[in-house]
ROVEXVO-643786 format. One record per atom (N, C-alpha, C): z, y, x. Coordinates in steps of 0.02 Angstrom, whole numbers, padded with zeros to 5 digits, always signed. Atoms other than C-alpha are relative to their C-alpha. Layout:
ZYX...
***
This chain:
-00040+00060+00003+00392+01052-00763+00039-00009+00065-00039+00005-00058+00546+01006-00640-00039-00069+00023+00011+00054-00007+00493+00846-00555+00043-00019+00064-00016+00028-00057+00595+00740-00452-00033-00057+00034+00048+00036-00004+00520+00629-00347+00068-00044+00062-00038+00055-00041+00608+00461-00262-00040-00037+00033+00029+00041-00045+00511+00355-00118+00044-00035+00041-00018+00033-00067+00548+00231+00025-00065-00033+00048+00079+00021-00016+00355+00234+00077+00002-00011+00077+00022-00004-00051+00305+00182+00247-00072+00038+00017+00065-00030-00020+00148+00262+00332-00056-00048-00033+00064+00038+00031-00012+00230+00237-00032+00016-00056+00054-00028+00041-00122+00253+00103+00048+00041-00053-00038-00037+00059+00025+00260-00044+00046+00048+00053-00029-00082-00032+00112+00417+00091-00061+00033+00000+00072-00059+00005-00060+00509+00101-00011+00016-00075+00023-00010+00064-00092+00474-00097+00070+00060-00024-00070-00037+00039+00101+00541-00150-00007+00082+00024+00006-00078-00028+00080+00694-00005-00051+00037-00024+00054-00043+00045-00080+00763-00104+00024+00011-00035-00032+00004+00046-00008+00734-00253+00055+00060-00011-00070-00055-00028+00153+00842-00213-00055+00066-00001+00002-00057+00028+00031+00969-00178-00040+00028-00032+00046-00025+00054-00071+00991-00317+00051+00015-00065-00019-00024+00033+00048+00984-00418+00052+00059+00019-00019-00076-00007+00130+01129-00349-00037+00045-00013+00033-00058-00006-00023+01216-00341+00001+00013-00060+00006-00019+00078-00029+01192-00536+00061+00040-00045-00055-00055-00006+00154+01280-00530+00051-00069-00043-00047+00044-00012+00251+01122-00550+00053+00002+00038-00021-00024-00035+00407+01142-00478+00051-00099+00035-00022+00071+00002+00460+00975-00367+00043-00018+00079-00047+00016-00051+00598+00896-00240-00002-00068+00000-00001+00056-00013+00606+00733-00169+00058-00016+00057-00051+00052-00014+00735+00598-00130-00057-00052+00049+00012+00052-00021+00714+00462+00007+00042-00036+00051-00064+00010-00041+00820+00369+00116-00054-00020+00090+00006-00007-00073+00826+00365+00311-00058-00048+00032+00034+00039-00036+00716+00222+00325-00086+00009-00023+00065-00026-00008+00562+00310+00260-00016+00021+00054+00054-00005-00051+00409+00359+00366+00022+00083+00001+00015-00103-00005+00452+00553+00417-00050+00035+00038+00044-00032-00079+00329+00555+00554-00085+00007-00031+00066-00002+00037+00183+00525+00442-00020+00043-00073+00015-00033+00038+00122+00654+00313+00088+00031-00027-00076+00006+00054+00327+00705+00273-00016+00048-00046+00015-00072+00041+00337+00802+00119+00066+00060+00005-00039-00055-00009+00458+00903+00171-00024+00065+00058+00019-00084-00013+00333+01024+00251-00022+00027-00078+00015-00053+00042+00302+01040+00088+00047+00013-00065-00034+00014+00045+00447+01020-00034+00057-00005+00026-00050+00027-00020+00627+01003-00005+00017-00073-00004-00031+00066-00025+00661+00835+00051+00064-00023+00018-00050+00029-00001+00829+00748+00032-00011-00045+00029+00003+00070-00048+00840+00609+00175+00078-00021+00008-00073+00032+00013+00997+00516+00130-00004-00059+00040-00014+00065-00028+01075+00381+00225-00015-00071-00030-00024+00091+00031+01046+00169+00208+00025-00012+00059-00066+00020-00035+01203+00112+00289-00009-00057+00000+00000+00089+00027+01167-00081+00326+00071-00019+00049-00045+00009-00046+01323-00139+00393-00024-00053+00030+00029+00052-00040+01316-00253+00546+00038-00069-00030-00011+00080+00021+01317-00447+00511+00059-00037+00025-00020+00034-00022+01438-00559+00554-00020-00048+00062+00035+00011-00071+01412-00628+00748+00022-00084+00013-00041+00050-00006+01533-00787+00723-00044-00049-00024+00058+00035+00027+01444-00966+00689-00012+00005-00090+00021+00012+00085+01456-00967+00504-00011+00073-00026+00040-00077+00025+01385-00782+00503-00055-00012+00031+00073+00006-00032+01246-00845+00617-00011-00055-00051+00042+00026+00053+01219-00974+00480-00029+00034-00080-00004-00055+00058+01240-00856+00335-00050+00025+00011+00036-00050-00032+01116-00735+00414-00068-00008-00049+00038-00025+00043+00964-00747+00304+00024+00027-00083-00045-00012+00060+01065-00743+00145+00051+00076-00012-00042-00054-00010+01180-00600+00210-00034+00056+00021+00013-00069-00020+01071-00489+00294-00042+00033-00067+00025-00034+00073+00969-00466+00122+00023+00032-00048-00052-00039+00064+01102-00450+00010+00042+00068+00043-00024-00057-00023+01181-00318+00128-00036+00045-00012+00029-00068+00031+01026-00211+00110-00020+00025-00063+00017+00006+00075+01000-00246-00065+00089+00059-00024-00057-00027-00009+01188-00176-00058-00019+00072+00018+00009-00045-00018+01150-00040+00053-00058+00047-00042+00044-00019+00054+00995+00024-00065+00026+00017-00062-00006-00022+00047+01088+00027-00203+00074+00075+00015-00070-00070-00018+01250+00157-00121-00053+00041+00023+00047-00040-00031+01084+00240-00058-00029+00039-00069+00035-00051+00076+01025+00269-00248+00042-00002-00043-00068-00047+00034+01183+00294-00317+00009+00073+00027+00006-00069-00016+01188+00453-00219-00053+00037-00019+00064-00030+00041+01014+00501-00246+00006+00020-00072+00019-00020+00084+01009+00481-00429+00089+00046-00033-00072-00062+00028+01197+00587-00432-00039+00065+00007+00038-00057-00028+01108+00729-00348-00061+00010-00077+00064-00019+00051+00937+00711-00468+00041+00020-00063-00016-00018+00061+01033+00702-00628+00042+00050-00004-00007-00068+00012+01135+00861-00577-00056+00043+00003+00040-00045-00040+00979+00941-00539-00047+00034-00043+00030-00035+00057+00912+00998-00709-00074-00028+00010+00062+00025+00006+00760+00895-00694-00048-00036-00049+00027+00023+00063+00637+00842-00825-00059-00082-00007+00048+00081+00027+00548+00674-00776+00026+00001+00076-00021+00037-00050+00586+00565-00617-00059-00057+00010+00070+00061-00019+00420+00498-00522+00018-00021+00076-00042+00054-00075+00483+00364-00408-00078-00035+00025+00015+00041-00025+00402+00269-00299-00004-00063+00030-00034+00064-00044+00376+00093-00193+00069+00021+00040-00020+00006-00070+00497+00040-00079-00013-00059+00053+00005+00057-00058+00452-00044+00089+00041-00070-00008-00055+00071+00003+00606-00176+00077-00029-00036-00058+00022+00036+00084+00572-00207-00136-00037+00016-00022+00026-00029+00048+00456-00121-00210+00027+00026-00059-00034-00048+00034+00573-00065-00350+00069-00001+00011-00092-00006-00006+00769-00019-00339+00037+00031-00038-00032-00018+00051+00913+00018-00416-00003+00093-00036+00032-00072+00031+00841+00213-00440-00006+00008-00070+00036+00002+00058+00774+00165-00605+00041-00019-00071-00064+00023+00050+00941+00095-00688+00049+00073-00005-00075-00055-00001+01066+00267-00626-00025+00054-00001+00058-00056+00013+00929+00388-00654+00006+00023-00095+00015-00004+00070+00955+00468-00824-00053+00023-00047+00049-00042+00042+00825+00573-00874-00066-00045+00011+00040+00039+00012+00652+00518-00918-00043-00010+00075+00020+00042-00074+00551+00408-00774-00048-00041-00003+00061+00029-00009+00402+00340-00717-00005-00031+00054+00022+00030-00069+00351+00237-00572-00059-00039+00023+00047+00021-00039+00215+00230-00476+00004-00073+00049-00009+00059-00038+00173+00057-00400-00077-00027+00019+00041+00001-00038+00044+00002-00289+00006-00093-00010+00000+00095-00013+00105-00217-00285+00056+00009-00013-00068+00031+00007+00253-00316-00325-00003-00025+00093-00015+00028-00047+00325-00383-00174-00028-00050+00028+00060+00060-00018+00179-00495-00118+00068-00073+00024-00018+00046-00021+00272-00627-00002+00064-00038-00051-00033+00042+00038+00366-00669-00145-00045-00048-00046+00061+00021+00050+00211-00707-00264-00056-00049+00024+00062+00033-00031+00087-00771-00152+00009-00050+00061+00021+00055-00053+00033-00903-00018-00032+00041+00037+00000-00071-00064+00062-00764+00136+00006-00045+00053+00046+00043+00050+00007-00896+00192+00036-00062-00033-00046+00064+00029+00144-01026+00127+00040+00043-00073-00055-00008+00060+00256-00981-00039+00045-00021+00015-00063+00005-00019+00420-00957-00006+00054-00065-00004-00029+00035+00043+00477-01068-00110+00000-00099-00006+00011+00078+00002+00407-01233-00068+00059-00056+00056-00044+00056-00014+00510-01381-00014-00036-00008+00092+00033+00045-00036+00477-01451+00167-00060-00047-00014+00047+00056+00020+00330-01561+00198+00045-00056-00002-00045+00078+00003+00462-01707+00246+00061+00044+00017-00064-00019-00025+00654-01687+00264+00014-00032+00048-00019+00049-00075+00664-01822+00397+00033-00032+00010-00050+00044+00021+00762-01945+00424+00068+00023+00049-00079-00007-00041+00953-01927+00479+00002+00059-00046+00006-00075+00028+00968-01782+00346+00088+00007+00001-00075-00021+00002+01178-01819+00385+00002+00032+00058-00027-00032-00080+01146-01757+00585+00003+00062-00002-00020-00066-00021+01226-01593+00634-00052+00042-00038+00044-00054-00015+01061-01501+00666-00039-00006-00066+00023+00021+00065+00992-01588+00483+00033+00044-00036-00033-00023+00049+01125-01513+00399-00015+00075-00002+00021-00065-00018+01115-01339+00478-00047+00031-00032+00034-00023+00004+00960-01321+00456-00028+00004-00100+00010+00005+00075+00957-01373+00259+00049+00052-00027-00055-00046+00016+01095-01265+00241-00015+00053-00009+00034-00052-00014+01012-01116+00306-00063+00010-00043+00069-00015+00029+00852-01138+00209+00013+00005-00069-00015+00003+00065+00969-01167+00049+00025+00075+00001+00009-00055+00000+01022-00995+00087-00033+00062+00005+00050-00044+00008+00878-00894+00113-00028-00015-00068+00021+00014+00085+00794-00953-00069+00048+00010-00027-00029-00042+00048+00954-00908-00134+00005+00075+00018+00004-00063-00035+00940-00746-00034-00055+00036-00053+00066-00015+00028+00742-00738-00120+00021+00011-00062-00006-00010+00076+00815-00770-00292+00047+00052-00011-00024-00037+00027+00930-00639-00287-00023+00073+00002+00072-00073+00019+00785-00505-00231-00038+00008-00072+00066+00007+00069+00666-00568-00374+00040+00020-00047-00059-00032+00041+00830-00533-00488-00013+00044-00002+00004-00067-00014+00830-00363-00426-00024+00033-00004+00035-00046-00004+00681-00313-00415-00014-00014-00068-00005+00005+00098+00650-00379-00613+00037+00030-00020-00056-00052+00034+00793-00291-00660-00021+00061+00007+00023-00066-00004+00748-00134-00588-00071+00039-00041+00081+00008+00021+00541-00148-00626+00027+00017-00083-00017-00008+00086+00614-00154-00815+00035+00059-00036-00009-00066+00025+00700-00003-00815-00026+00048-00007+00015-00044+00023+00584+00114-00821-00031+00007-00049+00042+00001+00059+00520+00197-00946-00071-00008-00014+00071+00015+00001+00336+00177-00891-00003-00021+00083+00027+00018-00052+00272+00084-00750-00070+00020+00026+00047-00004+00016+00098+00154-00690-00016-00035+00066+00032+00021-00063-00017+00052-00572-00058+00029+00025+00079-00028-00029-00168+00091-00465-00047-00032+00002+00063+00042+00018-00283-00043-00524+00021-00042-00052+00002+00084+00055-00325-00171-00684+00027-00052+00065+00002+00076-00028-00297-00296-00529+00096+00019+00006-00068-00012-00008-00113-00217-00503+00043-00003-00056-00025+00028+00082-00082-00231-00686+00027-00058-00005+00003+00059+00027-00103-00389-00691+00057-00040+00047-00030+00005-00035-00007-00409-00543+00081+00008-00016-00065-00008+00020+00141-00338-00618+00030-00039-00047-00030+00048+00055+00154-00439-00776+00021-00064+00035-00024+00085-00015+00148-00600-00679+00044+00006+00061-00047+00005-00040+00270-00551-00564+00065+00029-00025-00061-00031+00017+00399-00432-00657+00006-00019-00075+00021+00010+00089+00316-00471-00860+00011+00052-00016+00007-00083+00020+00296-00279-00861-00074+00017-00020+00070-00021-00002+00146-00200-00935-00007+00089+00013-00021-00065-00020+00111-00064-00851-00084+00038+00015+00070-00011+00034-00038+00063-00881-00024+00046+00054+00020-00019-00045-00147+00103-00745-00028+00081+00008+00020-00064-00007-00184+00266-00680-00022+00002+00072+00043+00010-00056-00303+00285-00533-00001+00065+00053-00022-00059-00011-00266+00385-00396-00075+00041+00031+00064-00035-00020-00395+00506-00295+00012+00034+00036+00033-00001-00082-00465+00557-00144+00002+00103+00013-00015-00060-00034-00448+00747-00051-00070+00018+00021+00098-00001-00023-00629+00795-00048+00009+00072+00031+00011-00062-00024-00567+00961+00031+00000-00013+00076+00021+00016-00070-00529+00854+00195-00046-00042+00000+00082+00040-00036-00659+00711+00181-00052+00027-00043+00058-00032+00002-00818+00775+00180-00056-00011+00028+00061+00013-00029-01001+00757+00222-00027+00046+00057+00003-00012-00038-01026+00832+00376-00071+00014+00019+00078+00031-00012-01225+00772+00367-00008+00003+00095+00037+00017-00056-01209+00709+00556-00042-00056+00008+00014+00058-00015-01309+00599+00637+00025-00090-00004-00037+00077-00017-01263+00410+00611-00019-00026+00053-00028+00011-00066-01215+00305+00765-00007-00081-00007+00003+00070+00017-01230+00140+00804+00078-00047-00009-00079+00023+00016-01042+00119+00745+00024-00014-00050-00022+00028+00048-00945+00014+00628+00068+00041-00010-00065-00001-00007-00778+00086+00577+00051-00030-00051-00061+00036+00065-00619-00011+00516+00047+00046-00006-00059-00039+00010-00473+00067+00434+00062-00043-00026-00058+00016+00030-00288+00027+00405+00037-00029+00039-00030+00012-00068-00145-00041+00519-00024-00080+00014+00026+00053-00063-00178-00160+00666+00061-00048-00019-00053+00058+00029-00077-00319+00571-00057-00041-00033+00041+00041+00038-00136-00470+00512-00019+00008-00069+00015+00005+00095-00132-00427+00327-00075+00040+00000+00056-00046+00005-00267-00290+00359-00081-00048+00024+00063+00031-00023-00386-00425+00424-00047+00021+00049+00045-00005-00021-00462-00361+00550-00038-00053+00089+00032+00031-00053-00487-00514+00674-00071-00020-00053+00069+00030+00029-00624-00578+00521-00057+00053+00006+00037-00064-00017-00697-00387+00550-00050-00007+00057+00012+00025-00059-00707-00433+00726-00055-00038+00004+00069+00080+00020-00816-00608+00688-00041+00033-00018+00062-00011+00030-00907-00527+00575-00051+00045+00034+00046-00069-00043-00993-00360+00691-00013-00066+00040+00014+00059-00052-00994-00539+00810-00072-00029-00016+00052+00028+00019-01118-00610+00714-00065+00043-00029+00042-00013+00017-01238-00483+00699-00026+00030+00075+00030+00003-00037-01386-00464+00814+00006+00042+00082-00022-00061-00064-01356-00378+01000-00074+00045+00010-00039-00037-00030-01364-00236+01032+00055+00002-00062-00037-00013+00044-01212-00219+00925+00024+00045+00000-00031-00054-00006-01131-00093+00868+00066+00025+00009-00083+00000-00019-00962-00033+00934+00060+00017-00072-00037-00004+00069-00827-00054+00808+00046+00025+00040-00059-00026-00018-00686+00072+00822+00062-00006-00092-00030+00019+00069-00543+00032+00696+00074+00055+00010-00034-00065-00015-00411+00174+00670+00068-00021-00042-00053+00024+00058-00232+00125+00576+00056+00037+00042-00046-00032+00009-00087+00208+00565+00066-00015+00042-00080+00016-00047+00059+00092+00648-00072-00066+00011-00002+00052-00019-00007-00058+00762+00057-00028+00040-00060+00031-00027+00088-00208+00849-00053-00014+00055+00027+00006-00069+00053-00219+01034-00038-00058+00011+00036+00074-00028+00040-00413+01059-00070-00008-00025+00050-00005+00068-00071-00396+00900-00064+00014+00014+00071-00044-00032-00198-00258+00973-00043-00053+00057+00025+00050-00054-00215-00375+01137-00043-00056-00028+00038+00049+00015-00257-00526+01060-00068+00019-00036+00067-00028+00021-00395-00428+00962-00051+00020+00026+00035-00027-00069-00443-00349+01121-00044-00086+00022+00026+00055-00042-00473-00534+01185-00063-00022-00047+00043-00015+00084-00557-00572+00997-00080+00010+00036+00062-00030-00035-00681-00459+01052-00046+00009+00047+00039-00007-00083-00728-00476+01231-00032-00083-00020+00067+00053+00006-00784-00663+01158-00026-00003-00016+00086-00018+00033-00911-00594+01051-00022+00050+00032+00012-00064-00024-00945-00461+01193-00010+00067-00056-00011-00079+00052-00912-00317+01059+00052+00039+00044-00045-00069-00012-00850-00157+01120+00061-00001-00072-00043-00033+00045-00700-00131+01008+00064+00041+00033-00047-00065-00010-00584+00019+01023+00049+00013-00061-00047-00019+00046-00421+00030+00921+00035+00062+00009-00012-00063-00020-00360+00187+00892+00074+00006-00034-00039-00001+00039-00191+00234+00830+00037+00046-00012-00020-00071+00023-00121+00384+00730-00054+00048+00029+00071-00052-00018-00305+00481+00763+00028+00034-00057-00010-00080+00058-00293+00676+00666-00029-00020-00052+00057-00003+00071-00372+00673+00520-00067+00055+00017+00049-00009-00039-00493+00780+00612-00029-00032+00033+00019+00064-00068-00540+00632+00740-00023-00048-00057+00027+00055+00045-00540+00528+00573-00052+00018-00029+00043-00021+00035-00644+00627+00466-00067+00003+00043+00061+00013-00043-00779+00639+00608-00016-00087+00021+00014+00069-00007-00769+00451+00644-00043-00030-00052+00032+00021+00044-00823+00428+00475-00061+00021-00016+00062-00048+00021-00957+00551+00470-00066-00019+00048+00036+00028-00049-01026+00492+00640-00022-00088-00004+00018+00092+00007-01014+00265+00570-00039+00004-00041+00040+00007+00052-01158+00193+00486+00032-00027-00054-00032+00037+00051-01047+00087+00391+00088+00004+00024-00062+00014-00012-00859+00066+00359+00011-00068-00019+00006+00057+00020-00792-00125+00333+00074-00002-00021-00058-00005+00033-00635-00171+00229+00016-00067-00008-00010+00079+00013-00567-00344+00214+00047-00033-00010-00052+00048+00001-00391-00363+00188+00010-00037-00053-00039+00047+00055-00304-00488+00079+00035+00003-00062-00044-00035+00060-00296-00463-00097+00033+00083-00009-00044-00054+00018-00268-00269-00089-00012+00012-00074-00003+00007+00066-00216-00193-00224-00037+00058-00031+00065-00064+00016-00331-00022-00220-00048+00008+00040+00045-00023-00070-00396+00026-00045-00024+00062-00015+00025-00079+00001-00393+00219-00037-00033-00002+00060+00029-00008-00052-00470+00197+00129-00091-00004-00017+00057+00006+00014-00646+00153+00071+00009+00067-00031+00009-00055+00044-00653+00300-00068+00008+00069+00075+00002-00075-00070-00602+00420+00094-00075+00006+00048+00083+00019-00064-00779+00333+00204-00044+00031-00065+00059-00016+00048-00890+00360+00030+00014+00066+00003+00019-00080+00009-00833+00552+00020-00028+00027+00053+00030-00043-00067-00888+00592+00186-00075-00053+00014+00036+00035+00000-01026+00492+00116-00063-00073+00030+00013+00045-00032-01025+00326+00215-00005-00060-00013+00004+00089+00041-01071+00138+00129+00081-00013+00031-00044+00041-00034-00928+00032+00143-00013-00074-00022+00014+00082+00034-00951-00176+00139+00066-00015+00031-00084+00024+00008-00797-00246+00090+00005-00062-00032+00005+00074+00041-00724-00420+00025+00013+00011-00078-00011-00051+00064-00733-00408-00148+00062-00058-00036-00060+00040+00012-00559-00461-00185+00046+00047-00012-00037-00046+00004-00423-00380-00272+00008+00063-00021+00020-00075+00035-00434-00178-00327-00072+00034+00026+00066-00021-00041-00582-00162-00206-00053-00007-00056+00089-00016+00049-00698-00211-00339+00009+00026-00059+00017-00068+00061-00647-00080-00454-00014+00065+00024+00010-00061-00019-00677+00038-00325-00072+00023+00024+00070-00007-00027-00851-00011-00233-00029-00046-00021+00039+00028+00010-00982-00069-00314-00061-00022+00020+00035+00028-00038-01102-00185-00253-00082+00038-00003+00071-00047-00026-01276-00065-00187+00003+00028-00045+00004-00083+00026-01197+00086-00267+00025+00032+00043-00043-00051-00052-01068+00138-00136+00013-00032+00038-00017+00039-00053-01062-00011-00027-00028-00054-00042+00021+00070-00007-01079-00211-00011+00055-00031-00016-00065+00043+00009-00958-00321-00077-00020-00069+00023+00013+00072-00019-00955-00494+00006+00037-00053-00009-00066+00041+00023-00854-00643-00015+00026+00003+00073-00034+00013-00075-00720-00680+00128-00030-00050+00039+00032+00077-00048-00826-00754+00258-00049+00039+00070+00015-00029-00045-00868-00670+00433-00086+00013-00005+00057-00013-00009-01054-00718+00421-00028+00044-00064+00042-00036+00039-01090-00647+00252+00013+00074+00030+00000-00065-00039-01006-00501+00327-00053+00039+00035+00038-00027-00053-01102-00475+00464-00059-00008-00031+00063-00003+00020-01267-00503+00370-00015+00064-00032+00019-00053+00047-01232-00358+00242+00007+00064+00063+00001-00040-00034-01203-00275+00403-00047+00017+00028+00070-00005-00025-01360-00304+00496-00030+00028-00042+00073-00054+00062-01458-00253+00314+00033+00082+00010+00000-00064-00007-01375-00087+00329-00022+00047+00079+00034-00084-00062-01413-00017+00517-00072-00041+00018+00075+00027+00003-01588-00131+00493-00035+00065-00052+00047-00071+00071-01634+00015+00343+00038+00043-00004-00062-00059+00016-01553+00187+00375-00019+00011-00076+00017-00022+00067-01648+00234+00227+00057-00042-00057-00019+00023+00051-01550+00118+00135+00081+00009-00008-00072-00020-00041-01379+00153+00224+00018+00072-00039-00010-00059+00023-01416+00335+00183+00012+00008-00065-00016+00020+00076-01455+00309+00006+00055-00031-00024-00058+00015+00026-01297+00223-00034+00058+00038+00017-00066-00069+00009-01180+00360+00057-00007+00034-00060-00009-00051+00047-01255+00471-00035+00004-00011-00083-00014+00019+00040-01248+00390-00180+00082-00021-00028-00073-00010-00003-01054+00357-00139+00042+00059-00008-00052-00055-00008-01006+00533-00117-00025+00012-00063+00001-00011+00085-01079+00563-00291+00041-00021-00042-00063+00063+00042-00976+00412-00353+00088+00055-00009-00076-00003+00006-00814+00485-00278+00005+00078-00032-00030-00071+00042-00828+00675-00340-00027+00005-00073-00001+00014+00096-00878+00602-00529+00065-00020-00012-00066+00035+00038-00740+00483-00540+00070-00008+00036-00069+00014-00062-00625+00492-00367+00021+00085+00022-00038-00048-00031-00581+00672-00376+00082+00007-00003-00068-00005+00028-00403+00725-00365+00030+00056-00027-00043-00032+00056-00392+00857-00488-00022-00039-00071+00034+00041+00047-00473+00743-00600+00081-00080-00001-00043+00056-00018-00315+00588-00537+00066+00039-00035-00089-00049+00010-00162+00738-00561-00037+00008-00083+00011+00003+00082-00252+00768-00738+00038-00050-00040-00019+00049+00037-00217+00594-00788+00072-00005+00027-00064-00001-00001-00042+00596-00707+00047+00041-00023-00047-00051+00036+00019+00760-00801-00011-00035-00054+00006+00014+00085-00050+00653-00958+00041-00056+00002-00055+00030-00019+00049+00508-00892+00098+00031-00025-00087-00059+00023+00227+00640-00893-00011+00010-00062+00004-00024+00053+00167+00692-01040+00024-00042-00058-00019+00079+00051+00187+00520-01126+00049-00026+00003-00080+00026-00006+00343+00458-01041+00047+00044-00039-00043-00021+00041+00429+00607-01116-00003+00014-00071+00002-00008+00091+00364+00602-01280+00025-00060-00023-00030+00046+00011+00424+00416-01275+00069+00030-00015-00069+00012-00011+00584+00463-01229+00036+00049-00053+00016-00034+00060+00573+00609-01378+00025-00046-00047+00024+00048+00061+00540+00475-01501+00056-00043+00021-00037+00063+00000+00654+00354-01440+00083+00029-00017-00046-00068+00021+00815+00496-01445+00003+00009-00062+00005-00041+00077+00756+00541-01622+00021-00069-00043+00007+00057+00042+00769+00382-01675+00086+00001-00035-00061+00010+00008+00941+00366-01779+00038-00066+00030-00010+00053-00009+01065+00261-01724+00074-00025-00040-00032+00036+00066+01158+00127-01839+00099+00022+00031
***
């Protein structure tokens, strides 16, 4: 099968999941090229060591500098890249559809999550999706969408007006994303997600139903090592508030001293970010050590060497990071919120807790209080992930995936028309 493949992924779990992916199905003699534009992640897993990679331009032109472009400015700079994205996959999808290709597996994008790819794309198409555009959907932590608490009084003065002005243009800015990305989300011919919780996610944000397919884990790099465990916690995923890890922090806080040093390892952090975590930490005297862009050698031993891994962000929508700690057979206690609790189940492969530092830290203390029990649930995890989290077992269900979009698109062709 030809496969083209379209992204705008940043560094992170969905670039590690797609870069396997890519090469398994080569190894299975798939033959595949990928599209992405300039503002993808090249520095992190690119697949163009392993695939020809097309890195096409997004051209955002610069804003207007004058006052009524500095008021414009949330309104304008969106629709410019919403603009720029689509002259970005107008080229792309010219290129794919000369390119004798037989299915088109797109991906997120950072900015939208879906784009105009999915409308100028002719041949048959699938798209992988991980979330709708959270900060449109959710209370991150406010909804976009809500009114002021008060408008205030004098709503005729200057700086009144301005400022109503400006906020009437960004929400029309929002409504013409959510447009966009609905429009797009609807064109393909199959949507697939990476959890029942992402499903569900999609209908109530795009009213797509879209049929999950689960991705899976590289058990050729993580692996059980059988070292010694350590008196170390480890977190994973980038150093940002969404990933949660000041409640991480609290929680190793609240369990008994000597504690154990938490090292947390993510992909991109923000400086100010790290600091204040740094401080975080020195008031629950915890050692913590952030690490950032560690090998996957440095990672894979981190995991092999923690008694436990801890997981906690907000509403994710899979968490390949846990499934990577269980193959190199390490518990993970996580909040059980979101795709997490279709992945770890509570004293089979970890601890699920509700969001709340102390339960945290309690399910933490029960695990380096009983290795025996610590142990028993790795190993009971790495069982988990090479029954149901392998990834020739994940590319199975995604050639049966291709398999279906184009028999749709078969059937839908055959169909006469009036």
């Amino acid at each position: 099968m030809r496969i083209a493949i379209w992204h705008n992924l940043p560094s992170g779990g969905a670039k590690r999941s797609l870069y396997w992916e890519v090469r398994e199905l080569q190894r299975r003699g798939h033959y595949v090229e990928s599209w992405c534009p300039s503002s993808a992640d090249q520095s992190y897993l690119p697949l163009g060591e392993l695939v020809h990679e097309h890195v096409l331009p997004l051209a955002i032109p610069p804003l207007r500098q004058d006052p009524l472009g500095r008021l414009r400015r949330p309104y304008d700079y969106l629709v410019a890249r919403l603009r720029a994205m689509d002259a970005h996959c107008q080229q792309a999808a010219a290129q794919i559809n000369a390119g004798g290709f037989d299915i088109l597996f797109g991906q997120g994008c950072t900015f939208f999550r879906t784009t105009a790819i999915s409308r100028l794309v002719a041949l048959p198409k699938t798209i992988y999706l991980g979330e709708p555009y959270r900060p449109l959907y959710e209370a991150m932590p406010d909804l976009p969408w809500a009114a002021p608490a008060s408008w205030g009084p004098g709503w005729w003065a200057p700086d009144r007006l301005r400022a109503n002005m400006r906020d009437a243009l960004r929400l029309a800015g929002l409504r013409v994303q959510v447009r966009e990305e609905v429009r797009n989300a609807r064109a393909w011919d199959s949507v697939l997600a990476n959890s029942l919780f992402s499903r569900e996610s999609f209908l109530r944000a795009y009213g797509v139903s879209a049929r999950v397919r689960y991705p899976g884990i590289d058990t050729e790099l993580f692996v059980d090592q059988a070292r010694p465990r350590e008196q170390l916690v480890v977190g994973l995923g980038a150093l940002v508030p969404e990933k949660n890890p000041e409640l991480i922090i609290r929680a190793v806080g609240q369990m008994p001293t000597p504690r154990p040093r938490l090292v947390w390892v993510g992909n991109v952090g923000q400086a100010e970010y790290i600091e204040r975590l740094r401080r975080l930490a020195a008031e629950y005297e915890l050692a913590f050590e952030p690490r950032v862009r560690v090998t996957d050698t440095e990672l894979v031993e981190l995991l092999n060497r923690a008694t436990a891994m801890v997981y906690a962000p907000r509403l994710e929508p899979f968490g390949l990071a846990p499934l990577e700690a269980n193959a190199c057979a390490t518990p993970v206690v996580a909040v059980a919120e979101g795709g997490v609790r279709e992945t770890i189940l509570h004293e089979q492969n970890g601890l699920l807790v509700e969001h709340d530092a102390r339960a945290m830290g309690q399910a933490l203390t029960a695990l380096f209080a009983n290795a025996a029990f610590a142990r028993e649930l790795g190993q009971h995890a790495l069982a988990l992930v090479r029954e149901r989290w392998s990834l020739p077992a994940s590319i199975d269900r995604l050639e049966q995936r291709f398999a279906e979009v184009l028999e749709q698109r078969r059937e839908h062709e055959a169909v006469p028309r009036p």
